[in-house]
C-alpha positions as CSV (number, residue, x, y, z in Angstrom):
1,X,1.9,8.0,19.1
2,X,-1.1,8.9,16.9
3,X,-3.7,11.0,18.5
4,X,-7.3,10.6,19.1
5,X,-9.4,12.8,17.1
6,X,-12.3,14.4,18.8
7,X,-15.1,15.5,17.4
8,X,-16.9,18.5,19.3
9,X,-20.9,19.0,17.4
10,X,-22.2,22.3,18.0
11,X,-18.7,24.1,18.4
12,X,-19.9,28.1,17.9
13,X,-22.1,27.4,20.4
14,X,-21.6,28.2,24.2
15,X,-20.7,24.5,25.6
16,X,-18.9,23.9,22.3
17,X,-16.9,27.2,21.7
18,X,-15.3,26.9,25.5
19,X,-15.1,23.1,25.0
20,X,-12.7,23.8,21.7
21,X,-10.8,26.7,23.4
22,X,-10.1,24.4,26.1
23,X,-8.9,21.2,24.2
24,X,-7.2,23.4,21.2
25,X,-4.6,24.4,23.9
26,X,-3.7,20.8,24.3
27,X,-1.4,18.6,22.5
28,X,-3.0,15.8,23.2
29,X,-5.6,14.8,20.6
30,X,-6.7,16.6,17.0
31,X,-9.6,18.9,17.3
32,X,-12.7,18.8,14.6
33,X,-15.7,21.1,15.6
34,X,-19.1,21.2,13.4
35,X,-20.9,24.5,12.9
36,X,-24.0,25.7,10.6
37,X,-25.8,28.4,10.9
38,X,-23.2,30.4,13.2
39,X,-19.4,30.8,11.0
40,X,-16.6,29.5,13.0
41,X,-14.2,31.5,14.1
42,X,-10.2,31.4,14.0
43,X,-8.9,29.1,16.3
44,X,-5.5,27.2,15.9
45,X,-5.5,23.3,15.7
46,X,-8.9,23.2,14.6
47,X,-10.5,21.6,11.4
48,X,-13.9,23.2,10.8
49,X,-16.6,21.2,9.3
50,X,-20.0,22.4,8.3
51,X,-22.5,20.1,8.8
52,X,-26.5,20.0,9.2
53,X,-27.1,17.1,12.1
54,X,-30.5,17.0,11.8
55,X,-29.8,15.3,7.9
56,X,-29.1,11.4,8.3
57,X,-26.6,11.3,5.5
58,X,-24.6,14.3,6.4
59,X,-24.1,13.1,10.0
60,X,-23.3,9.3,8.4
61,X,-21.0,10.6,5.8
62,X,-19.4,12.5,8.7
63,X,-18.7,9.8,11.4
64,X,-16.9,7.4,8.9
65,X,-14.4,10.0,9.0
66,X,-12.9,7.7,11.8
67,X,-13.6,10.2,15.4
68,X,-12.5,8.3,18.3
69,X,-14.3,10.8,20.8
70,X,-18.0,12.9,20.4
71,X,-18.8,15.7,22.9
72,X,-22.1,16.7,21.7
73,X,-22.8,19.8,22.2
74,X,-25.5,20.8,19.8
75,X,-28.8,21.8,20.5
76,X,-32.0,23.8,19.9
77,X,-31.9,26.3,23.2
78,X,-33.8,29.1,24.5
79,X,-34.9,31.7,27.5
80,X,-37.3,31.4,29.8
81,X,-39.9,33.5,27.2
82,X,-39.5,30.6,24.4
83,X,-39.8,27.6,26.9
84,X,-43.3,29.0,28.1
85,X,-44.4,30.4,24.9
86,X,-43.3,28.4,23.1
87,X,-42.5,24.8,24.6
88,X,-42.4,23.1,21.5
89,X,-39.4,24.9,20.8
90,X,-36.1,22.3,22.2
91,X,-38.2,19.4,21.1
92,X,-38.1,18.2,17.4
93,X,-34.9,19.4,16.4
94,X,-32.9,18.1,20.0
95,X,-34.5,14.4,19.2
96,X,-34.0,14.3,15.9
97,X,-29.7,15.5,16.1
98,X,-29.0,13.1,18.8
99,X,-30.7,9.9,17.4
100,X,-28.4,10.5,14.3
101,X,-25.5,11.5,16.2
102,X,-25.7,8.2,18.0
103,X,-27.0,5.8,15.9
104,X,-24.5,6.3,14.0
105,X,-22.1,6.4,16.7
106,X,-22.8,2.7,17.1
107,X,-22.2,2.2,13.4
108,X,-19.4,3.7,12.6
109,X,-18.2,2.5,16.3
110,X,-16.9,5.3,18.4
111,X,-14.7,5.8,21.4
112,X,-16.9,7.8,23.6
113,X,-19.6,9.6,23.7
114,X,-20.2,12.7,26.2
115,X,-24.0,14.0,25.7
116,X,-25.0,17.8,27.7
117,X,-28.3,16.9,29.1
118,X,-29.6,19.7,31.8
119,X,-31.3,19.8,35.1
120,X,-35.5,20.7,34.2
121,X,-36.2,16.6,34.6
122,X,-36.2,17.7,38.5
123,X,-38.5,19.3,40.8
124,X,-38.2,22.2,42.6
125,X,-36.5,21.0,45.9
126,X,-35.4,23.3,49.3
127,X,-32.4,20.7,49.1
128,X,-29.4,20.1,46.5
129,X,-31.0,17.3,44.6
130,X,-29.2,13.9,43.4
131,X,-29.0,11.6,40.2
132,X,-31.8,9.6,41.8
133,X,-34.1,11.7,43.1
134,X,-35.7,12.2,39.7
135,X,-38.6,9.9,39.5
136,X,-40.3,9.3,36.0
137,X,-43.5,8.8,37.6
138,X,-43.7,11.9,39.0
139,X,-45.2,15.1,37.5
140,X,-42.6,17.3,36.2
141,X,-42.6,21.1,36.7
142,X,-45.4,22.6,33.7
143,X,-43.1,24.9,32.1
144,X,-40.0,22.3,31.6
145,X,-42.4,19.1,30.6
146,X,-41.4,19.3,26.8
147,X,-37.8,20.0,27.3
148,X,-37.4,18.5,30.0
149,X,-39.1,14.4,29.2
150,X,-36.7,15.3,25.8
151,X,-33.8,15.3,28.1
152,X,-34.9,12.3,29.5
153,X,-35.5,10.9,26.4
154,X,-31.7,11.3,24.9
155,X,-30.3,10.3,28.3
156,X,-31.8,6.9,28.1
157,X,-31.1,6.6,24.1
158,X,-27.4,7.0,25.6
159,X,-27.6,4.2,27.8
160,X,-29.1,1.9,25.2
161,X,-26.5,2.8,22.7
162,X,-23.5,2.0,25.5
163,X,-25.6,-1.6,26.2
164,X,-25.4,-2.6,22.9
165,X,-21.7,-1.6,21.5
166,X,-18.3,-0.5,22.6
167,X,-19.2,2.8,22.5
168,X,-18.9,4.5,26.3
169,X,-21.4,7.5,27.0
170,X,-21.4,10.5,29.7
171,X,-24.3,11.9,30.5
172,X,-23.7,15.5,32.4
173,X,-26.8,17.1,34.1
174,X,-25.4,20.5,34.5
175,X,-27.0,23.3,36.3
176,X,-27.0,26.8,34.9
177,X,-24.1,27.5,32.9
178,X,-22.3,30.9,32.4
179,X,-19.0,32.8,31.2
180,X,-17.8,33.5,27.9
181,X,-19.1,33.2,24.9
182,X,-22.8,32.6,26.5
183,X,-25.8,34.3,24.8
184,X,-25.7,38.2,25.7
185,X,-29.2,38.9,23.9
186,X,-32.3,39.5,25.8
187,X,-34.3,37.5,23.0
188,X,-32.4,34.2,23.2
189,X,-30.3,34.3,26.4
190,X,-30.7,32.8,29.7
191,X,-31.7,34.6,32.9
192,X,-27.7,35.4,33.8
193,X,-26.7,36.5,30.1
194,X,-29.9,38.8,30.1
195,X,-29.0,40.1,33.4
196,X,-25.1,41.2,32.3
197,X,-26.5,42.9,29.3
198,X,-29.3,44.2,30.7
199,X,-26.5,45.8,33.9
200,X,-24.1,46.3,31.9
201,X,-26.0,48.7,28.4
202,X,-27.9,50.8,31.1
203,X,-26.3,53.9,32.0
204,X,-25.8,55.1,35.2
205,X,-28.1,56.4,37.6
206,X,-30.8,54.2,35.7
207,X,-32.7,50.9,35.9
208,X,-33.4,47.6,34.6
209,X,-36.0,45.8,34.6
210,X,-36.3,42.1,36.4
211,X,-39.5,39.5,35.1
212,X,-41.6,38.6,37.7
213,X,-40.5,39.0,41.4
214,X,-37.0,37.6,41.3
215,X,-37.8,34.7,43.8
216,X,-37.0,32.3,41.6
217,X,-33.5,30.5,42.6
218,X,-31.0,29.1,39.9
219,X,-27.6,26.6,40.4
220,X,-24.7,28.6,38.5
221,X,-21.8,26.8,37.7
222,X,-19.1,28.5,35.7
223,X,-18.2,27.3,32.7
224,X,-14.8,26.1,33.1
225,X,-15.7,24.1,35.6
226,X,-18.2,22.6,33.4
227,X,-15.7,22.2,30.2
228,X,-12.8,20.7,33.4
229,X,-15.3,17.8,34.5
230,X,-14.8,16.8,30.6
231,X,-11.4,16.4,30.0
232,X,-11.5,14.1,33.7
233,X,-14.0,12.0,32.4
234,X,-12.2,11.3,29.0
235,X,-9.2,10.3,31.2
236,X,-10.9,8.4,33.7
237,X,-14.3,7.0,33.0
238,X,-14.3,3.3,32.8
239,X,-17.7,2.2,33.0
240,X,-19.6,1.9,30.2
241,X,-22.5,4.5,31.1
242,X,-22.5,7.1,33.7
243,X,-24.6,9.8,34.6
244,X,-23.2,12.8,36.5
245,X,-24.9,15.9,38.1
246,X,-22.6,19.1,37.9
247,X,-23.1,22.5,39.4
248,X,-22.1,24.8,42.3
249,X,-24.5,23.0,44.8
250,X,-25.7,26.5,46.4
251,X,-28.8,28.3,44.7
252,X,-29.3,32.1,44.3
253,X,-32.6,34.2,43.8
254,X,-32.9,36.6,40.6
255,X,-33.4,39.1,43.1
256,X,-29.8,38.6,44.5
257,X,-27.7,37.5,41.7
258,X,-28.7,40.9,39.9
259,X,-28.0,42.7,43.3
260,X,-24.7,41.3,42.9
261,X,-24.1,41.6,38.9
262,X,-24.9,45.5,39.8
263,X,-22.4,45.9,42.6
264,X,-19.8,44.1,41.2
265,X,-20.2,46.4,38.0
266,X,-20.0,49.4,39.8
267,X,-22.8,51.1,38.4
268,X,-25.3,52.7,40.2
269,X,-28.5,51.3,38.4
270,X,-32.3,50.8,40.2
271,X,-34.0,47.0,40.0
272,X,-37.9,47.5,38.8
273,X,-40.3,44.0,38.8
274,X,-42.2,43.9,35.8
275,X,-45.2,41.1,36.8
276,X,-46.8,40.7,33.6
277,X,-43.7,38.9,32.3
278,X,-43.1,35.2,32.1
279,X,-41.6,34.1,35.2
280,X,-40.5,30.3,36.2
281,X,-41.3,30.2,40.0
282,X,-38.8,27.3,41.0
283,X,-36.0,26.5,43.7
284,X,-32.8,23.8,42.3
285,X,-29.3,23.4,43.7
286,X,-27.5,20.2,42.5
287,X,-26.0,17.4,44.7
288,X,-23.1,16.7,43.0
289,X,-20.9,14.4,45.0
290,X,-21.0,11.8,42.6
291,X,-19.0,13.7,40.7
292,X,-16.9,14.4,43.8
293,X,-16.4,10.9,45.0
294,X,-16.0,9.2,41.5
295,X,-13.5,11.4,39.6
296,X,-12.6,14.2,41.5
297,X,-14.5,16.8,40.4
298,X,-15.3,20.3,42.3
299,X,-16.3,23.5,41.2
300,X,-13.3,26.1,41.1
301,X,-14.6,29.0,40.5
302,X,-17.1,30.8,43.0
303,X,-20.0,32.9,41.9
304,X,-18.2,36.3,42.5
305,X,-15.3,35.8,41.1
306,X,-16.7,33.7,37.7
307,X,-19.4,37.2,37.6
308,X,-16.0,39.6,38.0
309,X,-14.0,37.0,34.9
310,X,-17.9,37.3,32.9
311,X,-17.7,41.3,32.9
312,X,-14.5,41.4,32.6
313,X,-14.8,39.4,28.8
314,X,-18.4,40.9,27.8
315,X,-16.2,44.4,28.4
316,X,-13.9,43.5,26.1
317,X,-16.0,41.8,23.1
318,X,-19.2,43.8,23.4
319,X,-19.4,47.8,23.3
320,X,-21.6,49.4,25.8
C-alpha cells in the first residue's frame, strides 16, 4: 500500500522539529520537512527541502510535488519583549506564508491541512476559556491585538479554503507550548524557555532575575501532548473544518512556575523582580473538552514531570 506523504513547513522549528521526530519513528507515511534559515539536522526517513514560503512560486513549484498531508508549522515568532516593542513583528511575514501555503493547497488539491494558530485572540479570564468564548467584537488584550487578529485572520482563511475544495483543515489553538527543542535564548524565547536558561546558567547561591511581578499566569502544555493530538486528528477527523483548543487546562503564575523550575533543578538560586521590564499582566487556562469529547484527546504529561523531561534534555544539548 503506497503511503501518504506528509509535508511538515517549518520543520527546524519547535512545533516542526518534535512534529518530524514523532512521525519519522513511524512507518506509516513518508516524511518531507522545509527549512530556511535554520540547517536541518540528521534525521532518518526524512527528505529535506529548502524552501522560502513567503515566495509564491517556490511554495507552487513545491506543492505539485503531490503531498497528501500539510502540518504547517512555520511562523514568524517572538518573546514577550518583541510582541510589545515591537507588535508588528508576527504580522507580515505569518499572513503572507499561509495564504500561499493554502492557496495553493486548494490548487494543487491536498489531503489535509493542520494550521498552529495560538491562544492571544482571547481575553484574560479567572476561568478555562472555550472555542466560543472568543468574540470578534470584543476588544482584544493591547499587547496581542497584531498577533493575535493575524491568528484570526489565518484561522478563517482555513475555513474558506475547506468550503470551497476537498481539502480538510485543523485548526489547533494551543496554549503555551514547551519541551525540547523550544527556544533557550533570552532574546527570542518565551517566558518558560527564558526561565530554564535563565535557572539553569546561574550558578549556585545566585539569582535571576523575573520581568515585572510574576503575576502573570500562563496554560503549559507539553509538547508531546501537543505533537499526540496531531497524529489523532489525521486518523480521525472527518469533518471538513474543525477548530480545537489544546492545553493543560490549569494556569500557573511566573512567580510559581520559576519557584518550581528552581526546585526541581536543585539549585539554590534567589528570584529578584525587575519592574521596569515589559510584562504582559494576563490570566488564560484553556477549556479543552472539545478535544476530549471529539477525539480523545488529554494531556499526559503533568507540569512537573514535563519541567523534570525539559531539564533533563537542555542538560544534555546545552553546556552550563
Amino acid at each position: 500500500m503506497k503511503k501518504e506523504k506528509i509535508l511538515v513547513c517549518g520543520a527546524t522549528g519547535f512545533i516542526g522539529r518534535n512534529v518530524i521526530e514523532y512521525f519519522s519513528k513511524t512507518d506509516e507515511y513518508e516524511i518531507y520537512g522545509t527549512y530556511f534559515n535554520s540547517n536541518p539536522y540528521l534525521t532518518e526517513n526524512v527528505t529535506w527541502i529548502k524552501i522560502d514560503l513567503r515566495d509564491h512560486d517556490q511554495v507552487d513549484a513545491l506543492l505539485k510535488q503531490g503531498f497528501d498531508i500539510i502540518i504547517q508549522a512555520a511562523a514568524t515568532t517572538s518573546g514577550s519583549f518583541e510582541i510589545i516593542n515591537r507588535p508588528y513583528y508576527h504580522v507580515t511575514d505569518n499572513a503572507i506564508m499561509n495564504s500561499l501555503i493554502f492557496r495553493s493547497a486548494y490548487d494543487n488539491r491536498i489531503k489535509h491541512v493542520v494550521f498552529f494558530s495560538c491562544s492571544t485572540m482571547y481575553k484574560s479570564s479567572d476561568i478555562p476559556v472555550k472555542e466560543s468564548d472568543f468574540d470578534a467584537n470584543a476588544d482584544m488584550y493591547p499587547s496581542y491585538f497584531g498577533v493575535g487578529w493575524t491568528k484570526v485572520y489565518i484561522e478563517k482563511m482555513c475555513e474558506f479554503y475547506s468550503r470551497i475544495s476537498d481539502t480538510k483543515y485543523t485548526v489547533i489553538r494551543h496554549s503555551n507550548i514547551y519541551g525540547p527543542y523550544d527556544k533557550y535564548d533570552l532574546e527570542k524565547s518565551h517566558v518558560f524557555g527564558a526561565t530554564i536558561t535563565k535557572v539553569m546558567t546561574a550558578p549556585d547561591g545566585g539569582h535571576i532575575v523575573v520581568w515585572g511581578k510574576g503575576e502573570e499566569e500562563r496554560d503549559l502544555l507539553y509538547i508531546s501532548d501537543l505533537v499526540e493530538f496531531i497524529n489523532i486528528i489525521l486518523k480521525n477527523q472527518k469533518s471538513k473544518f474543525e477548530l480545537y483548543n489544546l492545553g493543560y487546562g490549569e494556569s500557573i503564575s511566573i512567580d510559581n512556575l520559576v519557584k518550581k523550575i528552581i526546585q526541581i533543578s536543585g539549585k539554590k538560586i534567589e528570584i529578584q523582580y525587575d519592574l521596569t521590564k515589559p510584562n504582559i499582566n494576563f490570566k488564560l487556562c484553556l477549556d479543552s473538552s472539545k478535544a476530549r469529547s471529539e477525539m480523545g484527546w488529554h494531556p499526559k504529561i503533568q507540569l512537573e514531570n514535563g519541567i523534570r523531561k525539559t531539564i533533563d534534555w537542555y542538560k544534555q544539548n546545552y553546556s552550563t
